[in-house]
N, C-alpha and C positions, 0 to 999 in steps of 0.2 A: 399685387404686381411687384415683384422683384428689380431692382433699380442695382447697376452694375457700375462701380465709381473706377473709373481711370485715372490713377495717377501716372502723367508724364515728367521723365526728366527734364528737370530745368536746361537750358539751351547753354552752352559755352559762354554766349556772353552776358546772359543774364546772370550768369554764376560770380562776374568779376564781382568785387567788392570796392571799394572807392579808392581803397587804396591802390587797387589794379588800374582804374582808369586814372589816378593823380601820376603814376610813373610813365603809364602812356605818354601823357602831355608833357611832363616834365622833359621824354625823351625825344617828341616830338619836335620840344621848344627847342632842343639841344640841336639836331639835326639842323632847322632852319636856322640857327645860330650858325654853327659852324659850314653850312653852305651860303650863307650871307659877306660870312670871313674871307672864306677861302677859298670860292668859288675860283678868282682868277688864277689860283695856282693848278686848277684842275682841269680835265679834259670831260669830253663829256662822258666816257665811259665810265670817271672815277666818281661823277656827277653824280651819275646812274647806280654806281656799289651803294654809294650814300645815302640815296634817299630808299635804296632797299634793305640798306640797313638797320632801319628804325622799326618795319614791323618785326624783321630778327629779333631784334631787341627785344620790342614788345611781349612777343611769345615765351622767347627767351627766360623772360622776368618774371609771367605770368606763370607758364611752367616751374620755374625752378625760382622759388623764392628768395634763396640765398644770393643768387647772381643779380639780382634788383640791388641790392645794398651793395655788392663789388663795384656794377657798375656807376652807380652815384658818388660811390667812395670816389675810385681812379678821377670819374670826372670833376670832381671839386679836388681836388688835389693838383690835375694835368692844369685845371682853369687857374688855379694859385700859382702856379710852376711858370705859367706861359707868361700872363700878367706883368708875373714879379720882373720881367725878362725885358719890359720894356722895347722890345724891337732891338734889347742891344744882349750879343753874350756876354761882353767881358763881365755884365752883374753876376753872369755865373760865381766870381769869385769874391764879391762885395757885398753882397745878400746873403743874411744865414742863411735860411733856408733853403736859399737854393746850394750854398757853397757845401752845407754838410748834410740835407736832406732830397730834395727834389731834383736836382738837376741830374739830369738822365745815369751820368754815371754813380754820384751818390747812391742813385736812388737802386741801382743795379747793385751796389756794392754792399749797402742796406738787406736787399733782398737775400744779399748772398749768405750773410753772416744769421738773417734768421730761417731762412730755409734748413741750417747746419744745426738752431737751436730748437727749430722741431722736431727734426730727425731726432736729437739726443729728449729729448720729450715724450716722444713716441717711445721708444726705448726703453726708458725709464716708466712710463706706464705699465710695459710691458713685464718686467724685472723686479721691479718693486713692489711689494706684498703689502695689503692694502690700504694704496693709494695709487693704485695704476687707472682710478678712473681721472682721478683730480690731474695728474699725470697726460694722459691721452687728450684731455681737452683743452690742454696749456700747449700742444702738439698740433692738435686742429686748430687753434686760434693763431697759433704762429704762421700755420702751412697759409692761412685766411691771409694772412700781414703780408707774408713773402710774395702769394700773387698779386696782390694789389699794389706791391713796391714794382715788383715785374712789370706789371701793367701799366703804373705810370712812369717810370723810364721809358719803356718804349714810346709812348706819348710823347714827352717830352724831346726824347730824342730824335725823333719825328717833327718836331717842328724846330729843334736845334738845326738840323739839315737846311731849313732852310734860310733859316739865321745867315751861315754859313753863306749862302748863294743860292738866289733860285733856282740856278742849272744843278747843283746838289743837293737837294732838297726832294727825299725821295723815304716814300715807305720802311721802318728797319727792319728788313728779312733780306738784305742781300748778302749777307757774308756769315763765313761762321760764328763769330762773335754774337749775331743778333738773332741767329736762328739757335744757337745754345740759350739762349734768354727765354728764348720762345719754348725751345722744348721741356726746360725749368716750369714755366708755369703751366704751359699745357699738361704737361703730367699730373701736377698738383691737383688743380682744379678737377682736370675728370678722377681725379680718385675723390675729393671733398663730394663730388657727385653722388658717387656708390658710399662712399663713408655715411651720406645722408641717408640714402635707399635703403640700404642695409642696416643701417642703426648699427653700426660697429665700427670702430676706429681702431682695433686691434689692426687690422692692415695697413696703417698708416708707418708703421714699423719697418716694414718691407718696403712699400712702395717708395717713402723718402728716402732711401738708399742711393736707390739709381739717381732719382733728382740730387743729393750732393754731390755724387759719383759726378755728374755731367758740373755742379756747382764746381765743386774740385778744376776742373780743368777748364773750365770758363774760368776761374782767377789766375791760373795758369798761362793762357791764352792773353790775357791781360796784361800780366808782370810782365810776360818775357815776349811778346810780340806789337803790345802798346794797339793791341784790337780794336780798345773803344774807338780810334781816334773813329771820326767820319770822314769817309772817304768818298770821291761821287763814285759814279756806275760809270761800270764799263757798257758800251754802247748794245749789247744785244739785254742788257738787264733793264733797260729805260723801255718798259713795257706795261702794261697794266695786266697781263695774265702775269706778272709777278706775287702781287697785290691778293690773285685766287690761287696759285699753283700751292706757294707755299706754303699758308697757313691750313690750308688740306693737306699737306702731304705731312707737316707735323702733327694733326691732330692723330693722324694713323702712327706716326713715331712714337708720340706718346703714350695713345693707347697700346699698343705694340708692347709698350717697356713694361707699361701698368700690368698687364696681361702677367706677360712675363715673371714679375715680383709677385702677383699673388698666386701662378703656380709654383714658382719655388717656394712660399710658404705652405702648399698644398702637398710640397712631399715631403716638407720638414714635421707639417703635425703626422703625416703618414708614415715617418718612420722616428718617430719623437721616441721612440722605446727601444730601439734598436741599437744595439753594442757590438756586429762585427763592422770594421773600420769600412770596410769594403761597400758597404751595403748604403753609406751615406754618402753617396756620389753625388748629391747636388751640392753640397758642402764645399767639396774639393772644388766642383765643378765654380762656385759661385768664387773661390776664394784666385781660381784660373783668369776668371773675366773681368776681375778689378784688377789685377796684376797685368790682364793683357798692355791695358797702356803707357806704362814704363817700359816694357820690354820691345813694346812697338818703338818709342821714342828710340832706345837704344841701337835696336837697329838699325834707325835711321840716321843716327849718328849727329845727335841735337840732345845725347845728353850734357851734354857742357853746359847748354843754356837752361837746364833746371834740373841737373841731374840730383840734389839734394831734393830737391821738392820733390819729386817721383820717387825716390827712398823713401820718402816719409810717407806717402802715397802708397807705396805699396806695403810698408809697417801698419798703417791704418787698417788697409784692406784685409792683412793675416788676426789682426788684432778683432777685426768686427768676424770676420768667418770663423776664427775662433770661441769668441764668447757664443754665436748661435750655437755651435756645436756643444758646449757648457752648456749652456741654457733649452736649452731645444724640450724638455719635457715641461718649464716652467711655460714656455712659448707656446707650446701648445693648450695650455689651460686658458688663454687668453683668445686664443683664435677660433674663428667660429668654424662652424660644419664643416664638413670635406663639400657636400653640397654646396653649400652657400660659395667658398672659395670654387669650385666648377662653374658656377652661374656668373660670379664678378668674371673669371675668366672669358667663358663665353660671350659677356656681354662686347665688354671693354674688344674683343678682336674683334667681333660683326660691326662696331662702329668703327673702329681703323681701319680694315678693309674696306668700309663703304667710301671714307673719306680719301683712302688712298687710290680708290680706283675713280675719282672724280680726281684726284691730282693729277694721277699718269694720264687721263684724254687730255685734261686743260695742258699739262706738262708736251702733248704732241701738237696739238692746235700750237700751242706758245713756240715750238722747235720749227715747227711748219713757217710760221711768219719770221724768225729771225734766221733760221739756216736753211728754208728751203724746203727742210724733209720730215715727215711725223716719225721716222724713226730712223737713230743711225747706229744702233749697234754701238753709241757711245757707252765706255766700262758705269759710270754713272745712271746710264738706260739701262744697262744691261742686269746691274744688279738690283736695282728697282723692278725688273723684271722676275727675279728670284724672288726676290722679297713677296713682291704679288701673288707669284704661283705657290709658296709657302703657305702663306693664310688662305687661299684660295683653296687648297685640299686639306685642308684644319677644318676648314667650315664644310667640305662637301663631304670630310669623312665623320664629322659631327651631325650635319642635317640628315645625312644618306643612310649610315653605318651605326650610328650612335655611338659613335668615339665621346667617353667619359673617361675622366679616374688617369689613373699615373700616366698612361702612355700622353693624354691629350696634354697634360702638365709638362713630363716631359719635350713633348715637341712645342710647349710654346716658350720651354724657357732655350729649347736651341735655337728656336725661331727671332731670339733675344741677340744672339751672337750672328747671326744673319742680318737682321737689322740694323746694328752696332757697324758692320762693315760697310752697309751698303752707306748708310749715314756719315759715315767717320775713316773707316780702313780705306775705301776709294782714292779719300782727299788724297791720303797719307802716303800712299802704295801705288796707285794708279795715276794716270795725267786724260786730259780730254775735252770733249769743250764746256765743260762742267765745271772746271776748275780757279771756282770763286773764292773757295773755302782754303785755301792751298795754308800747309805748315810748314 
């Protein structure tokens, strides 16, 4: 008699390992902690994010083992920061720790300056003959550092607010200031994602571009407008679809950008050998879009208030689109497949679009309860509306047509300067009832 042995895959949770189920609890403990704390500053909706937050987590952690160690970081860190604070700020300025490390701005300004010594890391992996791996990984540990600085300033600053007053005391995504913080790490993060997936950190090159590009003007924004202050909400922002709208609609920003940066390096290794000047249109193109924001400034007539910083700002930007264009055949030794960069491409939009068409519903439910109407044809609706139908025919000429290869590169790094508006040129250029972020 012949006897037929079936092996079954082990089940999802019989696969955790102890360490799986110890981060569980840990994150459990954390939840019941912090709704123990702070329950009386919540409503029940926020009640309810909270305690849905913890299997996010969990999966989160389980899935993607790196983000188990971010979030443990931020949360001993946020716990030290808060502690140290005693129920009073002025220790913001009497406490190391907190005066030059943890308190929310420190810890934003921290982020700032190593997010800037990634970028030049990444770089220099890229450039330097061999030692571009030792190089690349001193790049990814910093881009590691910058979000978990990110992450806990916003923490911190989140419970600064309500230091401040409990009637100002409010999640930090309401202004530009806090959503440039957010877009900083969001971008990072989902590339440490695919940097993992992919086993290459050659993109890191590209992609922290854009993240100082936004760094750059987040210190900007700072200097000459004094952004960090905390300010409360204006009254249609004291909502809890704040709390969902926004951090969905930058997850699509970010991916957006990320996108974006590894099809421009998908037509730099594509034309990495080519010598008529002509023919290297992303070049020009990339050296137009960092320039754009000085020349925006100026016509708005605010260069007085940082007109040397936007010089120098834009001398960087000729300076780095320069060296790619020098460098662009060493650059391409470093960078992977044209495939592989198609795939990160693809991935990185199908999840920003997902997230962003979960902001635009919550974004109309949220407009519905505070002005009455799911849609007004505000310039801020309006170009959110572009932006959607943009990546919406990216993917339907992708999934339909099998859009690959330069043109799909091309359109997602125009779809960069589309995004770039709809985020940024709005504030700057248009007025409406959107206008939180105002410059």
């Amino acid at each position: 008699m012949n006897t037929t042995t079936v092996t079954l895959n082990p089940g999802f949770f019989s696969r955790r390992s102890a360490g799986d189920w110890g981060f569980a609890a840990l994150t459990l403990l954390g939840m019941l902690w912090a709704l123990s704390q702070y329950r009386h500053a919540m409503d029940g909706y926020e009640q309810a994010i909270l305690v849905g937050s913890w299997p996010a987590a969990v999966w989160l952690g389980w899935f993607w083992r790196p983000a188990r160690h971010l979030m443990l970081g931020v949360a001993a860190l946020s716990l030290l920061a808060i502690t140290s604070y005693q129920g009073d700020l002025a220790r913001a300025d009497s406490v190391f720790w907190l005066k030059y490390f943890l308190s929310s701005q420190s810890a934003i300004l921290w982020m700032s300056m190593v997010f800037f010594i990634s970028t030049a890391f990444y770089w220099a992996g890229m450039l330097v003959r061999g030692q571009g791996d030792v190089f690349e990984t001193l790049g990814s540990r910093m881009a590691w550092a910058g979000v978990t600085l990110a992450l806990v300033g916003t923490m911190v600053r989140w419970y600064e607010s309500y230091l401040i007053g409990p009637d100002v005391g409010h999640i930090p995504v309401s202004n530009l200031y806090e959503v440039f913080v957010m877009f900083c790490w969001m971008t990072a993060v989902f590339y440490l994602y695919y940097e993992g997936q992919y086993q290459t950190r050659a993109l890191g090159a590209f992609v922290m571009l854009v993240v100082s590009a936004a760094v750059g003007f987040l210190l900007w924004y700072t200097l000459v407008r004094e952004a960090h202050e905390i300010q409360p909400l204006v009254p249609a922002l004291k909502s809890w679809w704040m709390k969902l709208h926004v951090p969905a609609n930058f997850i699509g920003y970010g991916t957006f950008a990320l996108s974006a940066m590894v099809a421009f390096a998908y037509l730099i290794k594509q034309q990495a050998h080519e010598t008529r000047w002509y023919k290297l249109a992303p070049l020009w193109l990339l050296g137009a879009a960092l320039c754009f924001v000085p020349i925006a400034f100026r016509q708005r007539g605010v260069a007085e208030a940082g007109g040397s910083y936007w010089v120098g700002y834009a001398l960087v930007a000729a300076l780095i689109a320069g060296g790619i264009l020098l460098g662009r055949k060493r650059l391409t030794e470093r960078l992977p497949a044209l495939e592989v960069l198609d795939d990160v491409m693809y991935k990185a939009i199908a999840v920003g679009f997902a997230f962003f068409t979960i902001a635009t519903v919550l974004g109309a439910l949220w407009a519905a309860e505070a002005w009455g109407g799911y849609w007004s044809w505000d310039p801020k609706e309006t170009w959110a509306l572009i932006v959607w139908l943009n990546y919406a025919s990216w993917l339907h000429m992708r999934l339909m047509k099998g859009l690959r290869g330069t043109v799909a590169a091309w359109w997602a790094l125009v779809g960069l300067g589309v995004t770039t508006f709809a985020f940024l040129g709005v504030n700057m250029f248009l007025s409406g009832l959107h206008s939180y972020g105002t410059l």
